[in-house]
LUMTI-321793 format. One record per residue (C-alpha): residue number from 1; residue in three letters; y, z, x. Coordinates in Angstrom, 2 decimals. Each point is the difference from the previous one (the first is absolute). Example, Ala and Ser with C-alpha at 12.3 -4.5 7.8 and 13.67 -1.06 7.14 Angstrom:
residues 2
+-----+---------+---------+---------+---------+
! num ! residuo !      py !      pz !      px !
+-----+---------+---------+---------+---------+
!   1 !     ala !   -4.50 !    7.80 !   12.30 !
!   2 !     ser !    3.44 !   -0.66 !    1.37 !
+-----+---------+---------+---------+---------+
***
This chain:
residues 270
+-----+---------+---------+---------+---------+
! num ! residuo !      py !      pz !      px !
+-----+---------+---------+---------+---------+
!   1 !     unk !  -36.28 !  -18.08 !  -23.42 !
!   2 !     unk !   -2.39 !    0.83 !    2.26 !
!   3 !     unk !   -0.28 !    3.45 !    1.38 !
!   4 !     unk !   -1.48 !    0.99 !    3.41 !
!   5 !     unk !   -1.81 !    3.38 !   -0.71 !
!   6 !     unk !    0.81 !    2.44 !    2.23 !
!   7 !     unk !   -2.14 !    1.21 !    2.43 !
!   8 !     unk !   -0.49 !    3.43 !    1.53 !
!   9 !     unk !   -0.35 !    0.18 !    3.83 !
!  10 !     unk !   -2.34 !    2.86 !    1.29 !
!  11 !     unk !    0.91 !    1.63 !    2.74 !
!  12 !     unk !   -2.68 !    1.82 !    2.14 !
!  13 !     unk !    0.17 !    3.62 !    0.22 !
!  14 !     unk !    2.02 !    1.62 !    2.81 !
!  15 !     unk !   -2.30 !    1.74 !    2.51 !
!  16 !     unk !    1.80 !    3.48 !    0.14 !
!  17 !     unk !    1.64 !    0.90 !    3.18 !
!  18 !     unk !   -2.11 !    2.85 !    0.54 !
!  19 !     unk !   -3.46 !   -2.35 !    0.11 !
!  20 !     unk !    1.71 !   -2.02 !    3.03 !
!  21 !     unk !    1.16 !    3.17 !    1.37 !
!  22 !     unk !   -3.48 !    0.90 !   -0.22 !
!  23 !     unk !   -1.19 !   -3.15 !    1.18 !
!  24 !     unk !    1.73 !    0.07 !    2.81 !
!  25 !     unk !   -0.78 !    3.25 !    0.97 !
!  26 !     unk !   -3.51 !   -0.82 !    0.43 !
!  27 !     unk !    0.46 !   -3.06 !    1.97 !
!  28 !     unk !    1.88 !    1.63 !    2.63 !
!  29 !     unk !   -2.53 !    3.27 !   -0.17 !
!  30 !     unk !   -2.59 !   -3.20 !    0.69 !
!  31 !     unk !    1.87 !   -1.35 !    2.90 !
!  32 !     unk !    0.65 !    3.35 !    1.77 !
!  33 !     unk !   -3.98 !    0.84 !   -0.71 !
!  34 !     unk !   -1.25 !   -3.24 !    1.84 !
!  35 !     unk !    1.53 !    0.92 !    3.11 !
!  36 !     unk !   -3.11 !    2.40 !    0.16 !
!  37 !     unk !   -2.12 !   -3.35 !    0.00 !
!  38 !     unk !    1.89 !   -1.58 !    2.16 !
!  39 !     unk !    0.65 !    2.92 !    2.32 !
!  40 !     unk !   -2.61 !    1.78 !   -0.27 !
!  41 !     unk !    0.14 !    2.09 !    2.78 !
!  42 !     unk !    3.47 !    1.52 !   -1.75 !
!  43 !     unk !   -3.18 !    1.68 !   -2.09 !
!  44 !     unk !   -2.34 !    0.95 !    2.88 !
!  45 !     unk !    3.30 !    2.18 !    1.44 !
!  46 !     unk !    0.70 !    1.64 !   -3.02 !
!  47 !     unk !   -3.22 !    1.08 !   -0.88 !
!  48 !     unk !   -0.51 !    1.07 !    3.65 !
!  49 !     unk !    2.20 !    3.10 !   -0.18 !
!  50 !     unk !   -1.10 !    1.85 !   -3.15 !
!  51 !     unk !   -4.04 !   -0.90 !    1.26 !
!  52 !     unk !    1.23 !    1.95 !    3.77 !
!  53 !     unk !    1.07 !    2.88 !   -2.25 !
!  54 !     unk !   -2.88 !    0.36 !   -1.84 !
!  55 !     unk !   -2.38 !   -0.16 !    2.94 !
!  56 !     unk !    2.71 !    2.40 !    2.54 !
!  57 !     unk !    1.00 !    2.37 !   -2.92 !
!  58 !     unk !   -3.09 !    0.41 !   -1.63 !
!  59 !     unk !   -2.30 !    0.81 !    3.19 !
!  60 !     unk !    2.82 !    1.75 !    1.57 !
!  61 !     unk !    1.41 !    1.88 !   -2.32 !
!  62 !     unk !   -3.59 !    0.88 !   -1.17 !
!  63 !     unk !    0.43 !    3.82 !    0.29 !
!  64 !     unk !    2.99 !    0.53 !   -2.25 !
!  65 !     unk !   -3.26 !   -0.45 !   -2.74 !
!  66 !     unk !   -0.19 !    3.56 !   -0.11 !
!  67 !     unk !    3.85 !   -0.01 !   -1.21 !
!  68 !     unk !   -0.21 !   -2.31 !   -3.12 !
!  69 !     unk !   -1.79 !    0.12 !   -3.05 !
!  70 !     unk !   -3.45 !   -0.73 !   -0.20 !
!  71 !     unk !   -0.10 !    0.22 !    3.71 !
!  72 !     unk !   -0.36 !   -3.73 !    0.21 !
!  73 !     unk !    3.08 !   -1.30 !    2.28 !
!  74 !     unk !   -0.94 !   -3.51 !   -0.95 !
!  75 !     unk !    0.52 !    0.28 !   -3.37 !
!  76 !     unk !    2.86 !    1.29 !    0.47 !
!  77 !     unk !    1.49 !   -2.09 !    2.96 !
!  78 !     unk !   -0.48 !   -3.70 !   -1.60 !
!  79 !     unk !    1.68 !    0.19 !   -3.00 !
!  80 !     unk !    3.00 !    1.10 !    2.29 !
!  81 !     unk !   -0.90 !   -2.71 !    2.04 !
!  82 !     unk !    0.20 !   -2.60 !   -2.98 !
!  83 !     unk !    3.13 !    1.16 !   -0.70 !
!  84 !     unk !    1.48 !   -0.29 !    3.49 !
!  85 !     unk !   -1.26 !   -3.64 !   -0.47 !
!  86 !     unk !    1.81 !   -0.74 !   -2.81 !
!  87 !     unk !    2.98 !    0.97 !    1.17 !
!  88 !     unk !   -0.38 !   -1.17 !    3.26 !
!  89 !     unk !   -0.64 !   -3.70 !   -1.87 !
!  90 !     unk !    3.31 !    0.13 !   -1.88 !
!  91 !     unk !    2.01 !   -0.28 !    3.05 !
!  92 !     unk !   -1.52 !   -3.08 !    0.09 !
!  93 !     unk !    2.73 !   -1.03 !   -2.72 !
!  94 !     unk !    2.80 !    0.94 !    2.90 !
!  95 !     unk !   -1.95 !   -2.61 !    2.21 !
!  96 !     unk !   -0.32 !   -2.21 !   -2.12 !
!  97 !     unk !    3.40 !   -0.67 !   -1.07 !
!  98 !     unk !    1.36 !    0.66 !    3.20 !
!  99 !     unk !   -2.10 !   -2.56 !    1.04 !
! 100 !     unk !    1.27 !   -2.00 !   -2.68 !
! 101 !     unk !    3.21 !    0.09 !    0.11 !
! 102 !     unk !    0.00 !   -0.61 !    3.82 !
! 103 !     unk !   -1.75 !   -3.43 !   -0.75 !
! 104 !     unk !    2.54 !   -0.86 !   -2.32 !
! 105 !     unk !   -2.43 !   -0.24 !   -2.84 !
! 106 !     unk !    2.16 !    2.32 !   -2.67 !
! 107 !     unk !    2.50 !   -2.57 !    0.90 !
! 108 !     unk !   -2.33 !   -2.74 !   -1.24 !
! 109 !     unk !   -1.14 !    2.36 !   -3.02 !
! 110 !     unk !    3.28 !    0.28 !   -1.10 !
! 111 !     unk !    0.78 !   -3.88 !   -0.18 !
! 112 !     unk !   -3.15 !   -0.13 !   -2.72 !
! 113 !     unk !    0.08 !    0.44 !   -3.38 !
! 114 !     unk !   -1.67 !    3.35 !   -0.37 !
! 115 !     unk !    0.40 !    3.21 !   -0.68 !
! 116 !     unk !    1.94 !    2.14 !    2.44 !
! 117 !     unk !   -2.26 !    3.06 !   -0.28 !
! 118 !     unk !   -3.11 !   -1.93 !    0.74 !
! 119 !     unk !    0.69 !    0.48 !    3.67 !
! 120 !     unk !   -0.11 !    3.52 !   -0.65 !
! 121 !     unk !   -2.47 !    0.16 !   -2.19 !
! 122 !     unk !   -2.68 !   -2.57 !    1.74 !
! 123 !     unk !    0.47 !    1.86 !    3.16 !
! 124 !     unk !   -0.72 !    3.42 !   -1.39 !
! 125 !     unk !   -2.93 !   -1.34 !   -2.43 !
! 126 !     unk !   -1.71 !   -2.10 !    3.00 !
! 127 !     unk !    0.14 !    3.74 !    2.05 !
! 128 !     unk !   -1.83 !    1.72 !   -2.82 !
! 129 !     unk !   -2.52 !   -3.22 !    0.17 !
! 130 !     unk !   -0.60 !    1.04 !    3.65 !
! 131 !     unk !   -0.09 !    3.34 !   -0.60 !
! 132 !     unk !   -2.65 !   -0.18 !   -2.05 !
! 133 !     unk !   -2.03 !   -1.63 !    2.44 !
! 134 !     unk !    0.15 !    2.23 !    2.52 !
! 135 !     unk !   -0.54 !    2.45 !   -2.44 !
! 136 !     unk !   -3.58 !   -0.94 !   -0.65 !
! 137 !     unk !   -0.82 !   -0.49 !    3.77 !
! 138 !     unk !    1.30 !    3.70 !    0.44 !
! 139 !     unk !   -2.02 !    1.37 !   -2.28 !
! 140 !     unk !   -3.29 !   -1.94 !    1.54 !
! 141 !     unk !    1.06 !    1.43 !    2.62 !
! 142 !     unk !    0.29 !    3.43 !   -1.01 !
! 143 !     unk !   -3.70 !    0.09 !   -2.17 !
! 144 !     unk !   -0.92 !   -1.14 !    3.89 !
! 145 !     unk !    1.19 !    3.41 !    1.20 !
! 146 !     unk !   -1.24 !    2.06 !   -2.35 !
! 147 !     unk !    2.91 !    0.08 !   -3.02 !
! 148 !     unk !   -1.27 !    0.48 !   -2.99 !
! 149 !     unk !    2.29 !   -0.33 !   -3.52 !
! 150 !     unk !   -1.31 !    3.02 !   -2.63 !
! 151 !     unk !    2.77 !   -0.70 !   -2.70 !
! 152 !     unk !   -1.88 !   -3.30 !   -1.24 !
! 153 !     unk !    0.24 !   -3.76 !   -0.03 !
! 154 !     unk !    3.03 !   -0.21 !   -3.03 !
! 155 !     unk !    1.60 !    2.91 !    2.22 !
! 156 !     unk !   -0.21 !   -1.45 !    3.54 !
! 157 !     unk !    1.72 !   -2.75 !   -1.84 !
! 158 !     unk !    2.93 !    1.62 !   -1.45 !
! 159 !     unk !    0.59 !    1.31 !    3.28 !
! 160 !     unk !    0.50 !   -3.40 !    1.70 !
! 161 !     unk !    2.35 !   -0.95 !   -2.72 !
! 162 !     unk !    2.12 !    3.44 !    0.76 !
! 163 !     unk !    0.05 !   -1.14 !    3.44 !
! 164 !     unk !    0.54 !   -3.65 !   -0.17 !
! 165 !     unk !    3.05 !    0.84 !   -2.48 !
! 166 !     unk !    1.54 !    2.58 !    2.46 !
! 167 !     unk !   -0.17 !   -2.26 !    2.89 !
! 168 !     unk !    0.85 !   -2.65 !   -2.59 !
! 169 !     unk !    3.43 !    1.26 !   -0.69 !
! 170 !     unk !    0.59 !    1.77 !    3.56 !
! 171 !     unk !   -0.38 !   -4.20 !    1.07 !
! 172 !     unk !    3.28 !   -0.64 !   -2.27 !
! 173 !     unk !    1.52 !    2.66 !    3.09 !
! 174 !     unk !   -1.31 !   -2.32 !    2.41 !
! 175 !     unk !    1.40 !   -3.07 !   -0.99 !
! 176 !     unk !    3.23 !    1.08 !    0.10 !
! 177 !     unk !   -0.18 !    0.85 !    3.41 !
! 178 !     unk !   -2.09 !   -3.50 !    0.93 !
! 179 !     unk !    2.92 !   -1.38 !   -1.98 !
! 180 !     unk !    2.61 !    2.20 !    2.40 !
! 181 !     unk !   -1.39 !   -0.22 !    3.11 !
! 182 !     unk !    0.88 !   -3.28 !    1.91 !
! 183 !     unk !   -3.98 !   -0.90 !    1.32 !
! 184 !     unk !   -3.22 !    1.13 !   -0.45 !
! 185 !     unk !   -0.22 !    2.27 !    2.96 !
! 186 !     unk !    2.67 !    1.79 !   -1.00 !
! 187 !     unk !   -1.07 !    0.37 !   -3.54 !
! 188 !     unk !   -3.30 !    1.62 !    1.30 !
! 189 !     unk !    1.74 !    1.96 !    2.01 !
! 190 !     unk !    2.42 !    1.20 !   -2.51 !
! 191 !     unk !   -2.90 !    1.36 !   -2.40 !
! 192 !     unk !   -2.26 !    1.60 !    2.54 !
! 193 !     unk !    2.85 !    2.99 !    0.13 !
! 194 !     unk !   -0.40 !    0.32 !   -3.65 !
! 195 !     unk !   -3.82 !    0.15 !   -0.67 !
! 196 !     unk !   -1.20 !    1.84 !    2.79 !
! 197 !     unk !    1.64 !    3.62 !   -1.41 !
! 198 !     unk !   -1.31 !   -0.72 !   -3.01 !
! 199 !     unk !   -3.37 !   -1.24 !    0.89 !
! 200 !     unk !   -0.72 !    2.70 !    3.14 !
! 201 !     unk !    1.87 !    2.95 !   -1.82 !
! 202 !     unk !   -1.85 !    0.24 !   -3.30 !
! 203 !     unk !   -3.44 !    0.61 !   -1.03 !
! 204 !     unk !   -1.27 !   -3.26 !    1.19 !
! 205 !     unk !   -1.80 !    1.59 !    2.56 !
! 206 !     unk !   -0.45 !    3.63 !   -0.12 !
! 207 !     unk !    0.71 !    2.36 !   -3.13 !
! 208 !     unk !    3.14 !    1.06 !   -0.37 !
! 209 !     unk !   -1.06 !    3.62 !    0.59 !
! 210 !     unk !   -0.74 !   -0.59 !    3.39 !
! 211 !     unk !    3.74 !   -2.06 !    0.91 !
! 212 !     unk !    2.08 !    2.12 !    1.73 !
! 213 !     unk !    1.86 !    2.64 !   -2.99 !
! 214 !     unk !    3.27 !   -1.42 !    0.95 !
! 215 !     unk !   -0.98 !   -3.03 !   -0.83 !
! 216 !     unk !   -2.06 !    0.30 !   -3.15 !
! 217 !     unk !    2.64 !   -0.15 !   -2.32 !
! 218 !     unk !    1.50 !   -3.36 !    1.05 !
! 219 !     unk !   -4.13 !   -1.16 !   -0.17 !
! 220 !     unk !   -0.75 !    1.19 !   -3.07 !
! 221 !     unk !    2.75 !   -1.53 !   -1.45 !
! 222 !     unk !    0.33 !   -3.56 !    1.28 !
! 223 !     unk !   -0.87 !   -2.61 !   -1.64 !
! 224 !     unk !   -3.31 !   -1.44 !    2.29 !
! 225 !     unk !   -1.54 !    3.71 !   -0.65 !
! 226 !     unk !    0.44 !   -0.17 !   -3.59 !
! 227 !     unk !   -1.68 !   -3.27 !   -0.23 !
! 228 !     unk !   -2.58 !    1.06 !    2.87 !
! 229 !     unk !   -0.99 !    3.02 !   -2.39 !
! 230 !     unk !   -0.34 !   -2.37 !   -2.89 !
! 231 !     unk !   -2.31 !   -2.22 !    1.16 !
! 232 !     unk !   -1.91 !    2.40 !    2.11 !
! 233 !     unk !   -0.32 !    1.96 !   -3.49 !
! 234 !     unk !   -0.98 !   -2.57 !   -1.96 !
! 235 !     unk !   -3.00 !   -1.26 !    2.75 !
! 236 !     unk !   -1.31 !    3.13 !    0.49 !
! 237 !     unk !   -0.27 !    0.91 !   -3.58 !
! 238 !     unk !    2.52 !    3.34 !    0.00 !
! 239 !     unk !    2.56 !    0.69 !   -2.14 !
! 240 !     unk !    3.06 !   -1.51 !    1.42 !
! 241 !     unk !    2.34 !    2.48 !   -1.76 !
! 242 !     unk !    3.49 !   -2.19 !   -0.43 !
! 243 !     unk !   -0.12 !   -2.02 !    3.07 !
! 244 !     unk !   -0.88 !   -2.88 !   -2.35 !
! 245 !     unk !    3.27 !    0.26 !   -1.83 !
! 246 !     unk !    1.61 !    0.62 !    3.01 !
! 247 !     unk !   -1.01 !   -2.66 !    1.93 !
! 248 !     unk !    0.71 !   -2.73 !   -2.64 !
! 249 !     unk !    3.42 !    1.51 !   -0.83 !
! 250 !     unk !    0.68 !   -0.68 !    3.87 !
! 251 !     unk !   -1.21 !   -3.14 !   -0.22 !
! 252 !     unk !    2.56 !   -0.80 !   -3.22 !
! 253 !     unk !    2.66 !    2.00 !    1.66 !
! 254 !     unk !   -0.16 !   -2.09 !    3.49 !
! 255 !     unk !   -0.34 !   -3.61 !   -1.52 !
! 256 !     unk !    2.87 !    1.04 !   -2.51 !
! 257 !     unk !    2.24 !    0.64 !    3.21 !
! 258 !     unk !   -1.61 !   -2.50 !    2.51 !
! 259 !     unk !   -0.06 !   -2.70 !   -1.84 !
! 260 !     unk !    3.49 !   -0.46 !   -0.81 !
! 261 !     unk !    0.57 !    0.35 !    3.69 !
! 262 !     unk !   -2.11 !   -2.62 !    0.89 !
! 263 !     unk !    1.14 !   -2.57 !   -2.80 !
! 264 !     unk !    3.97 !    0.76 !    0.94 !
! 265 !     unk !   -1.11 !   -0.50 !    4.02 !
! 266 !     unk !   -1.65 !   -3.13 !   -0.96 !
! 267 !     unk !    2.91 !   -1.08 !   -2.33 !
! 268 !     unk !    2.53 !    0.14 !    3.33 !
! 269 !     unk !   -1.96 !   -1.98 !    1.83 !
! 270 !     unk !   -1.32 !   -2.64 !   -2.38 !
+-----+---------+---------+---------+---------+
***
């Protein structure tokens, strides 16, 4: 009798769920990033505003030198300014989605096989992309005017990663109101109410000695001045004290409660 030996059939190895996850994550972060190729002037706008506070703030504002350490109101105004950028570059996510969503293209997302939270996740990666950008043409900007970073190169870096992770998870905030609000201009509209008390009363600006006493407290307290402090610290070379800590616990403590906000928003609607 003849017998057939058995053979063993190999089976190639399952890509985990989180490497597609991943995967598509980063194609969608790709697509939302070459709108700035294809619209560029979406770029040119947003860099616009930050450069008009530089110039305004920093000639204007000029005298408040003799209130602020060092005496140097530059040094102390851009880093401020960077932050204000940051932020003001998350509610692109809100936009974006809006934007989205309006077109119908979470509809289309949704028919794919992908991962859900790659919407999400692509939009609020692609915004850090951006940010990043305009981060570098800000601070060209500001060594134009006069800035001048004394903490050091490694430093000046960790302070753009403070930054770009508090405007980072502030963005998860955003896109659930992109995700909420039924078109873009609304979306915009919606956030403006929300960053403008944080940006304008904290110590983006001025110190926090010279707010008004009333409303130190609420300043000094906030989120965007505890991040502000941080990376104005950490540029300038002073001690920073805790604002550090603080602002990265704010920045766990916001995406641990925005987040969920956004994914359950995008979960009704998807």
């Amino acid at each position: 009798m003849i017998t057939t030996p058995l053979t063993t059939t190999v089976t190639a190895p399952h890509h985990s769920a989180l490497r597609f996850a991943v995967r598509d994550v980063l194609t969608l972060a790709r697509r939302n990033l070459l709108a700035l190729i294809r619209v560029p002037t979406a770029l040119v706008f947003m860099v616009i505003q930050p450069v008009m506070f530089v110039l305004l703030f920093r000639y204007i504002f000029a005298s408040l030198g003799a209130f602020v350490p060092g005496g140097q109101y530059v040094d102390f105004l851009v880093p401020g300014i960077l932050v204000q950028t940051t932020i003001f570059g998350a509610v692109g996510t809100a936009i974006g989605l809006a934007e989205d969503l309006q077109r119908g293209l979470i509809e289309r997302f949704k028919a794919l096989p992908m991962a859900r939270m790659a919407v999400l996740a692509g939009r609020t990666l692609a915004d850090s992309a951006r940010n990043v950008i305009v981060l570098i043409i800000i601070t060209g900007v500001g060594f134009l005017v006069g800035f001048r970073p004394h903490g050091g190169f490694f430093d000046y870096i960790a302070a753009c990663l403070v930054m770009l992770l508090f405007a980072y998870c502030l963005s998860w905030g955003f896109a659930f109101i992109g995700l909420a609000a039924p078109n873009s201009e609304t979306a915009q509209a919606m956030t403006f109410p929300l960053i403008f008390p944080l940006t304008f009363a904290s110590t983006v600006f001025i110190p926090l000695d010279r707010l008004p006493s009333w409303l130190q407290g609420f300043a000094n307290n906030q989120p965007v001045s505890q991040a502000t402090d941080a990376v104005r610290a950490l540029m300038s070379g002073t001690p920073a004290g805790n604002s550090v800590w603080v602002s990265l616990l704010w920045s766990v403590g916001l995406v641990a409660v925005l987040a969920p906000l956004a994914v359950n928003q995008f979960r009704k609607i998807a």
